[in-house]
PALOKOL-945420 format. One record per residue: residue in three letters; y, x, z of N, C-alpha, C in turn. Coordinates in Angstrom, 1 decimal, padded with zeros to 4 digits. Layout:
N
NODE   code      n_v      n_u      n_w     ca_v     ca_u     ca_w      c_v      c_u      c_w
NODE    ALA        Y        X        Z        Y        X        Z        Y        X        Z
...
// end
This chain:
272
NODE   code      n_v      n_u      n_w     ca_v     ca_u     ca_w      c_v      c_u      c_w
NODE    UNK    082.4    123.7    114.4    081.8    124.6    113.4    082.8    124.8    112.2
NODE    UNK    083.6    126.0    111.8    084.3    126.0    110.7    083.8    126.1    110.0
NODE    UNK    082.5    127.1    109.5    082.2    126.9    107.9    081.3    125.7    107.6
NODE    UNK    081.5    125.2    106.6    080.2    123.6    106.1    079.5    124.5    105.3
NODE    UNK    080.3    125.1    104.0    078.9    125.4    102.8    080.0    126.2    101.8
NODE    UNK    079.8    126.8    101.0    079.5    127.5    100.0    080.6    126.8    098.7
NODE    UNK    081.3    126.7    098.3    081.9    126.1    096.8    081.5    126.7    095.8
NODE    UNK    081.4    125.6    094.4    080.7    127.1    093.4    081.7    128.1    093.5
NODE    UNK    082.8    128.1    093.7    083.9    129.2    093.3    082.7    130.6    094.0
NODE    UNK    082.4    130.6    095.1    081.7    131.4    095.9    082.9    131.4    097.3
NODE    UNK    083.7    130.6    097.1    084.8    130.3    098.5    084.1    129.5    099.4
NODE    UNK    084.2    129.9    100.7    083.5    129.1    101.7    084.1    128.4    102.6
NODE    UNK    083.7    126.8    102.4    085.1    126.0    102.5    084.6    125.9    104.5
NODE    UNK    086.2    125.9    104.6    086.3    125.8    106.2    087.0    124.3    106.9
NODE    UNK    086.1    124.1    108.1    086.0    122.7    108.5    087.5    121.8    108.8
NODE    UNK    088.4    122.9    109.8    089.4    122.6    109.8    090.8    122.4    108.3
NODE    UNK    090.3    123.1    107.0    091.4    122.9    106.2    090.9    120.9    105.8
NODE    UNK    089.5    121.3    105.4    088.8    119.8    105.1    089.6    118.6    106.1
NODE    UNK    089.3    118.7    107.5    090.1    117.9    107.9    091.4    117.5    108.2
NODE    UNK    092.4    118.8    108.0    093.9    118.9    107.2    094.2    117.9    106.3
NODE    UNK    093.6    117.8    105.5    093.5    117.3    103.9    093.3    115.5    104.7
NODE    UNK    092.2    115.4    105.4    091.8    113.8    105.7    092.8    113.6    107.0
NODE    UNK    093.7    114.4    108.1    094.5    113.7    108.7    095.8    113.3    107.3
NODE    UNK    096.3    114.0    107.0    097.2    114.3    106.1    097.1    112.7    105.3
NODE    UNK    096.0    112.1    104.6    095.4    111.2    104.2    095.4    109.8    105.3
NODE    UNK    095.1    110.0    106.4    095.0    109.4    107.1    096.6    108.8    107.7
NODE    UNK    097.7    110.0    107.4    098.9    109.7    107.9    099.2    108.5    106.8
NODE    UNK    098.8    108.6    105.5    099.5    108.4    104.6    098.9    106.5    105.1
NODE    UNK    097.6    106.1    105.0    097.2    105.3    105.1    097.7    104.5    106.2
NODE    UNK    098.6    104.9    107.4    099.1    104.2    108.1    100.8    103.7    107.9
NODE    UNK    101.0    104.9    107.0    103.0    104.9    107.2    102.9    104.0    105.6
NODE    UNK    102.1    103.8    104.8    102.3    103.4    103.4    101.9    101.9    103.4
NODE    UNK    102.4    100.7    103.0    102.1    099.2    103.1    101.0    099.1    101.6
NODE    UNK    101.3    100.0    100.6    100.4    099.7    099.8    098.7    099.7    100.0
NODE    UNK    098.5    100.8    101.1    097.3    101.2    101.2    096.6    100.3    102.0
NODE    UNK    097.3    099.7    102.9    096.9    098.9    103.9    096.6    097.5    103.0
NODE    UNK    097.5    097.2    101.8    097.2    096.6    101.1    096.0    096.2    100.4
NODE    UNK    095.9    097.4    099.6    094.5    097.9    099.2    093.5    097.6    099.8
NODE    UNK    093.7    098.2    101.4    092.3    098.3    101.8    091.8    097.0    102.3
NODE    UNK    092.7    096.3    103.2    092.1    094.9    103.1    092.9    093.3    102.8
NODE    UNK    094.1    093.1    102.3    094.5    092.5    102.1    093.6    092.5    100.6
NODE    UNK    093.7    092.8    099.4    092.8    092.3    098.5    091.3    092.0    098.4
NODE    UNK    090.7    093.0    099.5    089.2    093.0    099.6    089.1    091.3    100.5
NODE    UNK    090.1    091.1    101.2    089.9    089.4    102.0    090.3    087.9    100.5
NODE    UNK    091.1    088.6    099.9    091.6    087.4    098.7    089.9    087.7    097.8
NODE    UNK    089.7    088.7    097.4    088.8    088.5    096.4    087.5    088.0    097.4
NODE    UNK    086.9    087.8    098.3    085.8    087.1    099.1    086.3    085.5    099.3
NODE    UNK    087.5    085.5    099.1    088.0    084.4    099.5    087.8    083.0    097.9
NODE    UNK    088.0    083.9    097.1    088.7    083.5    095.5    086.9    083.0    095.6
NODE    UNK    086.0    084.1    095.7    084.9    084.3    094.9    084.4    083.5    095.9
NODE    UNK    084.3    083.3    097.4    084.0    082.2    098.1    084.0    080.9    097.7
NODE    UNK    084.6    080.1    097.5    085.6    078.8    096.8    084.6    078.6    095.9
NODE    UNK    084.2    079.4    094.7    083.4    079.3    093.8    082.4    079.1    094.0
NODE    UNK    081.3    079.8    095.0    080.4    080.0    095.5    080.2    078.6    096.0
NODE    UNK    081.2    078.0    096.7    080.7    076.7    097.6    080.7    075.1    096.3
NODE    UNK    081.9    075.7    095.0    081.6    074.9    094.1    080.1    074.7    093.9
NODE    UNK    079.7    075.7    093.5    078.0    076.2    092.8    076.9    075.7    093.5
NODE    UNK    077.4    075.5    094.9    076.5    075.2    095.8    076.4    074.1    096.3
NODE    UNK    077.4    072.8    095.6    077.7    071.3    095.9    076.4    071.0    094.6
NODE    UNK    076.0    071.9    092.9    076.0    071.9    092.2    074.5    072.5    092.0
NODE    UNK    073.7    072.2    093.5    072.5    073.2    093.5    071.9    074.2    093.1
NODE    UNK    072.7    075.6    093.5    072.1    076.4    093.1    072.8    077.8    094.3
NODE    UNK    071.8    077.3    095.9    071.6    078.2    096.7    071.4    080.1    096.3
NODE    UNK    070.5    079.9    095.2    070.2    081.4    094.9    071.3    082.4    094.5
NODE    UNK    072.0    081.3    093.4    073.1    081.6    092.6    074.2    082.4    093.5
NODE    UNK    074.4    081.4    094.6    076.2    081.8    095.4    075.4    082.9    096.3
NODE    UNK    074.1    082.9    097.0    073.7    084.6    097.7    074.1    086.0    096.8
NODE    UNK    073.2    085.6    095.7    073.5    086.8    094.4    074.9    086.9    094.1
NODE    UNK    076.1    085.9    093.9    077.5    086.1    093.4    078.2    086.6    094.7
NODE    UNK    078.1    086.3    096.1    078.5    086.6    097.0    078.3    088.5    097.8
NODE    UNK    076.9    089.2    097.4    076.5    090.6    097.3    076.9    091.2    096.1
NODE    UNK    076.9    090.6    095.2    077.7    090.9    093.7    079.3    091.8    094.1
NODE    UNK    080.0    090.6    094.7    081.3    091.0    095.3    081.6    091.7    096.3
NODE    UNK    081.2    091.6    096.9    081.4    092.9    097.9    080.7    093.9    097.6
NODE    UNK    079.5    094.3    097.0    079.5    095.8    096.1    080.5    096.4    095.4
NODE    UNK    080.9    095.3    094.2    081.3    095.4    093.6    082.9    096.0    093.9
NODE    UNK    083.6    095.4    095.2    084.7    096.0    096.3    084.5    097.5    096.0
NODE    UNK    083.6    097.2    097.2    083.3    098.8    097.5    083.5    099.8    096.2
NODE    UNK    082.7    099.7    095.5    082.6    100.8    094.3    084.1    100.6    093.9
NODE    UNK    084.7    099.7    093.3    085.8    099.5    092.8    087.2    100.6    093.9
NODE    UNK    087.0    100.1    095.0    087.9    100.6    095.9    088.1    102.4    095.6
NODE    UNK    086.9    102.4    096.3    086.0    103.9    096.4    086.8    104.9    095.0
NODE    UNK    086.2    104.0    094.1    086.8    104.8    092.9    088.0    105.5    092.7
NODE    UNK    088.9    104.3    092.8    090.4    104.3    092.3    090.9    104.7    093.5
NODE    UNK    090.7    104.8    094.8    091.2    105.4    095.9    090.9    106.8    095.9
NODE    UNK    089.7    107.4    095.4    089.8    109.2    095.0    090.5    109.7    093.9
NODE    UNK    090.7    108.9    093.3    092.4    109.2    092.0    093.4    108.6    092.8
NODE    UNK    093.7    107.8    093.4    094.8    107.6    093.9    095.7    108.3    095.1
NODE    UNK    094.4    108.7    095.9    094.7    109.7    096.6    095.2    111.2    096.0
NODE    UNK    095.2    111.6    094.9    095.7    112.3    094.2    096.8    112.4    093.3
NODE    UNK    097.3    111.0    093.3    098.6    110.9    092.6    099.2    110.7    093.9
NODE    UNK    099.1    110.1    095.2    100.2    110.8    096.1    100.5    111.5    096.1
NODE    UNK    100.0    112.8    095.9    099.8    114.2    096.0    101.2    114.3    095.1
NODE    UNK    100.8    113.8    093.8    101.8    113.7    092.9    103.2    113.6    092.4
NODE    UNK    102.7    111.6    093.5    104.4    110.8    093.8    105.2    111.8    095.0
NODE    UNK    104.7    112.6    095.4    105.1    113.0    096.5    105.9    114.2    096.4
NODE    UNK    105.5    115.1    095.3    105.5    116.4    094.5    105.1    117.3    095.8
NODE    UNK    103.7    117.2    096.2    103.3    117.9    097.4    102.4    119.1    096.9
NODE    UNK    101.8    119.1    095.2    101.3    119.8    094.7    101.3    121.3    094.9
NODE    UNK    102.3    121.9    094.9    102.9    123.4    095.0    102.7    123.7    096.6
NODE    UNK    103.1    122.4    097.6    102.6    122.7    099.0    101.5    123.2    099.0
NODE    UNK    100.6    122.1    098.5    099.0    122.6    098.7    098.0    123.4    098.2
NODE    UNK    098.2    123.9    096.9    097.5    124.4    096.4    098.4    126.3    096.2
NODE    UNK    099.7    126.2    097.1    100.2    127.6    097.0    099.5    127.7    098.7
NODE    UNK    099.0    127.2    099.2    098.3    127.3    100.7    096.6    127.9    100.3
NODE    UNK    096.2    128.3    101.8    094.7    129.0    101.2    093.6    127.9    101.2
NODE    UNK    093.9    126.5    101.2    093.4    125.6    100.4    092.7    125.6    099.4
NODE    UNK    091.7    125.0    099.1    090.8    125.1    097.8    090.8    123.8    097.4
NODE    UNK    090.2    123.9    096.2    090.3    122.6    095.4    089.1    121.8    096.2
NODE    UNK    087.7    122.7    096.1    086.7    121.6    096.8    086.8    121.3    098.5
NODE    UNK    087.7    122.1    099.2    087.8    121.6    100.6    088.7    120.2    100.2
NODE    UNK    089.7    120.2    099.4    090.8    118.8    098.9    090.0    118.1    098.8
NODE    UNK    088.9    118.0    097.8    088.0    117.0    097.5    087.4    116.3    098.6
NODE    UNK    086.8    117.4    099.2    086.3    117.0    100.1    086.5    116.2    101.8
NODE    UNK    088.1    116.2    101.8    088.5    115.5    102.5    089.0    114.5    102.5
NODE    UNK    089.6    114.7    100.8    090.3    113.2    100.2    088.7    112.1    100.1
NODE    UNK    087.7    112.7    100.2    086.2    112.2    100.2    086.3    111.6    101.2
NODE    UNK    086.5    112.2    102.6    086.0    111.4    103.9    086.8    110.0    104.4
NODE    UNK    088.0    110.0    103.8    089.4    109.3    104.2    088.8    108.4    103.6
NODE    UNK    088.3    108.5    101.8    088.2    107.3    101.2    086.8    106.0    101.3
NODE    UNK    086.2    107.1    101.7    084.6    106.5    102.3    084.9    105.8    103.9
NODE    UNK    085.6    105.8    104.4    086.1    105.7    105.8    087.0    104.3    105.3
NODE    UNK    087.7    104.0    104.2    088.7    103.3    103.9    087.6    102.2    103.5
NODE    UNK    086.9    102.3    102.2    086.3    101.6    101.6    085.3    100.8    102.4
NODE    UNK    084.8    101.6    103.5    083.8    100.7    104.3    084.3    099.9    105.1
NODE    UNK    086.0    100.2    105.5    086.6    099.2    106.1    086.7    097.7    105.3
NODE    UNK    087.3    098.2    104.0    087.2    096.8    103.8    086.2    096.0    103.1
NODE    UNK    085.2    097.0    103.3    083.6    096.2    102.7    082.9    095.3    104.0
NODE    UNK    083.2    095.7    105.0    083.0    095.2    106.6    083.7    094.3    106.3
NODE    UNK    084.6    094.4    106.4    085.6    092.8    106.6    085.7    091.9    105.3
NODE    UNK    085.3    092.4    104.4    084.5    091.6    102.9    083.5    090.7    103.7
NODE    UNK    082.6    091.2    104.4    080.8    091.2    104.8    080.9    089.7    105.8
NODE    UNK    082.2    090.4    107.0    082.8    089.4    107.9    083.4    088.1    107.3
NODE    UNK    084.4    087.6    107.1    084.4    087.1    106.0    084.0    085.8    105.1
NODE    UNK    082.7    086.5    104.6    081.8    085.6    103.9    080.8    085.4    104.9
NODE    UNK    080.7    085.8    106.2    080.0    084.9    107.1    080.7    084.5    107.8
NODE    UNK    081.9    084.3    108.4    082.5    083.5    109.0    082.7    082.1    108.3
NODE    UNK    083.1    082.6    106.9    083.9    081.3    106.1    082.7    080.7    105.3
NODE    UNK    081.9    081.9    104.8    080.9    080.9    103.9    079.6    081.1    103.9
NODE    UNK    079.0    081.2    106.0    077.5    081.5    106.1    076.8    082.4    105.5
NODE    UNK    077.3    083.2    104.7    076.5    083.9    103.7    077.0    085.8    104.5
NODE    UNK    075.2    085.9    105.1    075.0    086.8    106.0    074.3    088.3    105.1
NODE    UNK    075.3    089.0    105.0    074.7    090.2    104.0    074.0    091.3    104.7
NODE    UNK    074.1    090.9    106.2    074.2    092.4    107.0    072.2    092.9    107.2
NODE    UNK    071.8    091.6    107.0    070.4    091.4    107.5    069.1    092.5    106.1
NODE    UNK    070.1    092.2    105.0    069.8    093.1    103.9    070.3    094.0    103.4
NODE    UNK    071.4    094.8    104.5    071.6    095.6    104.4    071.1    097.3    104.5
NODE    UNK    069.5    097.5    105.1    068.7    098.3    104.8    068.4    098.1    103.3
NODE    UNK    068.2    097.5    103.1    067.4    097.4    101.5    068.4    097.6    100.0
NODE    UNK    069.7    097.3    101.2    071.2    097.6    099.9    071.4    099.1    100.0
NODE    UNK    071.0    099.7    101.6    071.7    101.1    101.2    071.3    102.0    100.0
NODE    UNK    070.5    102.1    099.9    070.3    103.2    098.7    070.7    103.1    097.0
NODE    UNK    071.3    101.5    097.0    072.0    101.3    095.6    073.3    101.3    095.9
NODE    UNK    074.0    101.4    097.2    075.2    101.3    097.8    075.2    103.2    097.4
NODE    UNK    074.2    103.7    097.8    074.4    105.3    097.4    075.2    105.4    096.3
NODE    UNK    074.0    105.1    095.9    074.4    105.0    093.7    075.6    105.2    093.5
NODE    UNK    076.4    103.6    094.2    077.2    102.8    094.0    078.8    104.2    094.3
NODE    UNK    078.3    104.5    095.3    079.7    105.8    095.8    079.4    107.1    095.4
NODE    UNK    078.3    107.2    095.0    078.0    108.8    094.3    078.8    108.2    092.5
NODE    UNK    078.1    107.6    092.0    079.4    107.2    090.5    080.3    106.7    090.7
NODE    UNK    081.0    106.1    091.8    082.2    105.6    092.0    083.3    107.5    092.2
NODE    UNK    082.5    108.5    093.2    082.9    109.8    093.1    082.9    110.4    092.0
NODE    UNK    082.0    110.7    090.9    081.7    111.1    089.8    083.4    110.7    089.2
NODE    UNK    083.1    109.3    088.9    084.7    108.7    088.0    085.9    109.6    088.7
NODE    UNK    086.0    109.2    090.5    087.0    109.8    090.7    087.4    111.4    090.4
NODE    UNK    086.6    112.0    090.6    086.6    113.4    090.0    087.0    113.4    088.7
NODE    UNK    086.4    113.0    087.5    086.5    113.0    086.4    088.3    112.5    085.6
NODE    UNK    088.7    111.4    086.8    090.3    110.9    086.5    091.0    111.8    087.0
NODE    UNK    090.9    112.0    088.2    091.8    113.1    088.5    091.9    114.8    087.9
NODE    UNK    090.6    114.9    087.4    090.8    116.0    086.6    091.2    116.1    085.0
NODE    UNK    091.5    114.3    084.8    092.3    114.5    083.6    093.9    114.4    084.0
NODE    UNK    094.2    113.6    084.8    095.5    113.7    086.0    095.6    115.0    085.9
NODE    UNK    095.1    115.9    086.0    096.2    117.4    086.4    095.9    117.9    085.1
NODE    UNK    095.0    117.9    083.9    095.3    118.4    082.5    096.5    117.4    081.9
NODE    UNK    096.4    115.9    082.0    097.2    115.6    081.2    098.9    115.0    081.6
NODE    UNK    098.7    115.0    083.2    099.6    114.3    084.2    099.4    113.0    084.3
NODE    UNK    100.5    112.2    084.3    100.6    111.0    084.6    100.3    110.1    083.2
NODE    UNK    099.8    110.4    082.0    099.7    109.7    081.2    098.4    109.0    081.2
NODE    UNK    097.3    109.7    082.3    096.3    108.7    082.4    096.0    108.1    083.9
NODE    UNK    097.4    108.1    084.4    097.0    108.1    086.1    096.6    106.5    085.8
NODE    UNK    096.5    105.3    084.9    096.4    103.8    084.7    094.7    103.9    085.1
NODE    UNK    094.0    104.7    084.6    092.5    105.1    084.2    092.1    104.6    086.2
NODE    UNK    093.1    105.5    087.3    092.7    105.4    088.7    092.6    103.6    089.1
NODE    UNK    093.1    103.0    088.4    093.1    101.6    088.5    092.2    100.5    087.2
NODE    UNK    092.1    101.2    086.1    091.4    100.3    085.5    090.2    100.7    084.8
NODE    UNK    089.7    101.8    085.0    088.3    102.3    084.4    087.5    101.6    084.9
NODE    UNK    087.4    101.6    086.2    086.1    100.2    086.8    086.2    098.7    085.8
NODE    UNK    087.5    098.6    085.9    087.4    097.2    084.8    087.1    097.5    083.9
NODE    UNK    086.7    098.6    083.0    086.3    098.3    081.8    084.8    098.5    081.9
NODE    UNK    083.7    099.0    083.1    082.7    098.9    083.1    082.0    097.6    083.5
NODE    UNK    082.9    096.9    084.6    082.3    095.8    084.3    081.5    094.9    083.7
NODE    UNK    081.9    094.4    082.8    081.2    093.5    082.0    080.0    093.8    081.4
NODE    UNK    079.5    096.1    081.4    078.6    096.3    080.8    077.6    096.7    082.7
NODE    UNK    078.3    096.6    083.6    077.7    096.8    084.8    076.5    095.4    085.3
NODE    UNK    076.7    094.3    084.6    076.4    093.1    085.3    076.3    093.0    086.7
NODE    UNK    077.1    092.8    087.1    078.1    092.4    088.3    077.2    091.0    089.1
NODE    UNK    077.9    090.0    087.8    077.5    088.7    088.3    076.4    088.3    087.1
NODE    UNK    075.5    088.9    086.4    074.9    088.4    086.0    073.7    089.5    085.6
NODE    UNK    072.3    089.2    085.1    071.3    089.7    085.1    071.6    090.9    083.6
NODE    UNK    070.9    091.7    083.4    071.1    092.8    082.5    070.3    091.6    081.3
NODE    UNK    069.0    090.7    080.9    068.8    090.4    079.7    069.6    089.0    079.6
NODE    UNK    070.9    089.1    080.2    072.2    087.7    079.6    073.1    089.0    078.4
NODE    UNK    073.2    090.4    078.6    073.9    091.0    077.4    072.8    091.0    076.1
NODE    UNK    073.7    090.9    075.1    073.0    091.4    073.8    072.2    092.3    073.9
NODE    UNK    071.4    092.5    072.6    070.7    093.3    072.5    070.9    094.9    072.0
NODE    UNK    071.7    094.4    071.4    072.9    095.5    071.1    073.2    096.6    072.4
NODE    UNK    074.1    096.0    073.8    074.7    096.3    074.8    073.8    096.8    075.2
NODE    UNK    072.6    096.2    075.9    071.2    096.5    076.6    071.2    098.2    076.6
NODE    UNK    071.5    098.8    075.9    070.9    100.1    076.0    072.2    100.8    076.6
NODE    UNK    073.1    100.4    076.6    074.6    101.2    077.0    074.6    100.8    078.4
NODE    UNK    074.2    099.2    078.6    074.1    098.7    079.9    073.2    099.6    081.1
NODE    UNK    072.3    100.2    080.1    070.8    100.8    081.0    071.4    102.3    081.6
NODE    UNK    072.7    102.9    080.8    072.5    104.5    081.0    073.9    104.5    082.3
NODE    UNK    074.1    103.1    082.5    075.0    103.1    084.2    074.2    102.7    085.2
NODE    UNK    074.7    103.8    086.4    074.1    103.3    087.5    074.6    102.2    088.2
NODE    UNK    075.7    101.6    087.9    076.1    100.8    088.6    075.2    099.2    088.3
NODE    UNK    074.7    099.2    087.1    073.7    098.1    086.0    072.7    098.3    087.2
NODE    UNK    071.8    099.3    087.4    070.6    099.8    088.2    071.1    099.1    090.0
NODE    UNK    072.1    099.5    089.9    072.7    098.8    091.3    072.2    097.7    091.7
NODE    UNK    072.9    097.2    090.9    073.0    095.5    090.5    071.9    094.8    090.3
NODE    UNK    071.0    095.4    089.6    069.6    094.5    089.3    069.0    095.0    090.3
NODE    UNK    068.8    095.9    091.0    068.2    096.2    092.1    068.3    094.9    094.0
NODE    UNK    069.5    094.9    093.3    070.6    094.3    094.8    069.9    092.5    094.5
NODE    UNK    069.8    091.8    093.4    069.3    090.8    093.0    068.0    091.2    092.7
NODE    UNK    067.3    091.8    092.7    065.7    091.6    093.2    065.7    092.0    093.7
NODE    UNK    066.2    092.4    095.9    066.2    092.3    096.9    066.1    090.8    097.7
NODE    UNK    067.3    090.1    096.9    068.1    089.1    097.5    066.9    087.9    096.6
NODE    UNK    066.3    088.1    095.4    065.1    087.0    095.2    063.8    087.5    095.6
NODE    UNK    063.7    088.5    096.8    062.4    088.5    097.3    061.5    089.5    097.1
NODE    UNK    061.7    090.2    095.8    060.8    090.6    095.4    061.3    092.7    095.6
NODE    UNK    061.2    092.2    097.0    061.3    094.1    097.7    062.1    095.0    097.1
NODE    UNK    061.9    096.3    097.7    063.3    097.0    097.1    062.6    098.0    095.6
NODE    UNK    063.7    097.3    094.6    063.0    098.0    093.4    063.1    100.3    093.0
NODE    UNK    061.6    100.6    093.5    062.0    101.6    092.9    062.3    102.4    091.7
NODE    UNK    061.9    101.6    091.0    062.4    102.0    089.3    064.5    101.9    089.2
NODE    UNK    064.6    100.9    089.5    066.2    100.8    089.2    066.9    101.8    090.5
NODE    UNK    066.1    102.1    091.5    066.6    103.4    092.4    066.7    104.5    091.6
NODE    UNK    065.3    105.2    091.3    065.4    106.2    090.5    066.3    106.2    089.5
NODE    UNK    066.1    106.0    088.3    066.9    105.6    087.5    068.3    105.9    087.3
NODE    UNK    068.8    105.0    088.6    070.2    105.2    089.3    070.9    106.4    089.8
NODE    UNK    069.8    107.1    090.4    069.6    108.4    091.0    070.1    109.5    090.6
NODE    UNK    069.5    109.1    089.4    069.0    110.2    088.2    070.2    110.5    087.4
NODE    UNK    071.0    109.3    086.7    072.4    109.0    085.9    073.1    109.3    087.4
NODE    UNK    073.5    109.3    088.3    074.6    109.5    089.3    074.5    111.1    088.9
NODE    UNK    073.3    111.8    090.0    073.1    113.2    089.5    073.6    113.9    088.2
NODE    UNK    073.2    113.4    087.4    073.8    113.8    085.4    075.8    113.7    085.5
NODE    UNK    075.8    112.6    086.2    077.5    112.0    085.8    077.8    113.1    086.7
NODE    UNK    077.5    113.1    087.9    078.4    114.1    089.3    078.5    115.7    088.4
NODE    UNK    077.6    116.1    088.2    077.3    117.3    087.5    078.5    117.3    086.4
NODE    UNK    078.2    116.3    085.6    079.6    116.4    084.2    080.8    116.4    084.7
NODE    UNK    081.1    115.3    085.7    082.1    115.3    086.1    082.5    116.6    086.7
NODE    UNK    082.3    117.4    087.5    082.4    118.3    088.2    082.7    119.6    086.9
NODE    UNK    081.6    119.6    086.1    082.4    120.7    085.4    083.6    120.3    084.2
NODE    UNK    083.8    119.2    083.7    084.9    118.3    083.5    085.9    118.7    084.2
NODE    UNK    086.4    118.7    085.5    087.2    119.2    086.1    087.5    120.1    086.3
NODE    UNK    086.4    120.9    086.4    086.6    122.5    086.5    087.6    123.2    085.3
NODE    UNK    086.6    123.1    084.5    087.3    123.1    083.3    089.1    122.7    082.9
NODE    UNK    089.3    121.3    083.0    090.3    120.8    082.7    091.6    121.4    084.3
NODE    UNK    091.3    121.7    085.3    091.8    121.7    086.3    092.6    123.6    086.0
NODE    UNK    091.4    124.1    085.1    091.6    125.7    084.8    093.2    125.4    084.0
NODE    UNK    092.6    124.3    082.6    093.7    124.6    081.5    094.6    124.0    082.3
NODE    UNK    095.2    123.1    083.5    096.1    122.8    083.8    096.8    124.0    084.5
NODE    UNK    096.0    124.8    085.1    096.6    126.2    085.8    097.1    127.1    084.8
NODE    UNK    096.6    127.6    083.5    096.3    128.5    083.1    098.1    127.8    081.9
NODE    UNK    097.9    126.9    082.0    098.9    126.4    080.7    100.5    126.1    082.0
NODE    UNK    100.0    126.1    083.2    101.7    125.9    084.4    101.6    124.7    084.4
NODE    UNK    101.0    123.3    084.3    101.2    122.3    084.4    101.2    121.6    085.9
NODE    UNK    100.4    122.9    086.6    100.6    122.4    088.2    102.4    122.4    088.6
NODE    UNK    102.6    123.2    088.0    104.2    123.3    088.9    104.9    122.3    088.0
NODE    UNK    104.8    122.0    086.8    105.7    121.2    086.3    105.5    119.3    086.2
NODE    UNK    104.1    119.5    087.2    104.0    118.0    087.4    105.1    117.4    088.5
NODE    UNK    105.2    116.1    088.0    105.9    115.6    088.9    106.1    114.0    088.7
// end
């Protein structure tokens, strides 16, 4: 089937350029050591790091504790990956100076997206799987059994990990390489207000409200009141839902926008 759907442009993206975009992606992920890197050589150290700990905690009684810090981290992969791999996938574009190839082609911006989309969701579940493996081989701790009850904060989790990517990359082409650091460390700075490894009333009361307007927070308290029993919460679904929807939206015209003044000011040709 060549046509999928409709772009706002009113361009109607075609199946074969999309999957252009994700072999092209896919070449890259095999000939490049860093990506292979990426995708599972760190997702195996951080299960491994956070394992170790886990079995401290658990000489130290507190079973509940290392299930919750153990689903913590491997979400926490995923979204992280997910993120910084749809801006990174766009500074190859970059390091490569392949820009002028592709976008003087009848390529569109949202078929790009949308393929640098499938590559990276295909990448990130690789090394969320062998995250998953892993921590049941090495440290009993079986995620897959609650993994119906994770998918829909795992949504969340890659619909705002997409939102960010969009939103970095479309400062990447207004402002170039001065914020390409943002495809590597924005997730760390959400962190500590995402509660990751710990419950949303351990932040101040201050934080509390900044903590509430991320979905990734909604994630998270959702995924730990699965894992203590108490079924899948639909308040922190919605919620989540709802802020992903709002972010995707901003993000999207965020780029639009900024991707114009990159065109409109020649910054596509003169990146490099």
């Amino acid at each position: 089937m060549r046509y999928l759907f409709t772009s706002p442009g009113g361009i109607v993206m075609k199946f074969y350029r999309v999957k252009a975009v994700a072999v092209r992606h896919l070449y890259e992920v095999r000939r490049n050591p860093s990506h292979l890197t990426n995708m599972l050589y760190w997702p195996v150290m951080n299960i491994v790091v956070w394992g170790f700990f886990t079995i401290y905690l658990a000489h130290r009684g507190t079973p509940s504790l290392v299930s919750s810090l153990l689903a913590a981290v491997i979400l926490w992969g995923l979204f992280n990956s997910f993120q910084r791999d749809m801006a990174v996938g766009f500074l190859d574009e970059l390091w490569s100076r392949n820009l002028l190839n592709l976008f003087g082609s009848p390529l569109s911006v949202t078929e790009y997206v949308a393929g640098l989309l499938s590559v990276n969701l295909i990448k990130a579940c690789i090394g969320t799987v062998l995250e998953a493996m892993v921590a049941l081989l090495c440290y009993h701790f079986n995620i897959f059994p609650m993994a119906v009850a994770f998918v829909p904060f795992v949504f969340n989790l890659v619909l705002f990990g997409l939102a960010i990517g969009i939103a970095v990359t479309g400062l990447i082409f207004r402002y170039t390489t001065k914020f390409q650091v943002l495809a590597w460390g924005f997730a760390g700075l959400l962190m500590p207000l995402s509660c990751v490894f710990y419950p949303l009333k351990s932040l101040p009361v201050f934080l509390s409200p900044v903590a509430w307007m991320l979905p990734t927070t909604h994630s998270f308290e959702g995924m730990r009141q699965a894992l203590a029993g108490g079924g899948f919460s639909r308040q922190h679904f919605q919620w989540g839902i709802a802020l992903d929807v709002a972010y995707f939206l901003l993000s999207v015209l965020a780029f639009r926008y900024l991707f114009e003044s990159a065109r409109s000011r020649g910054l596509l040709v003169k990146m490099e």
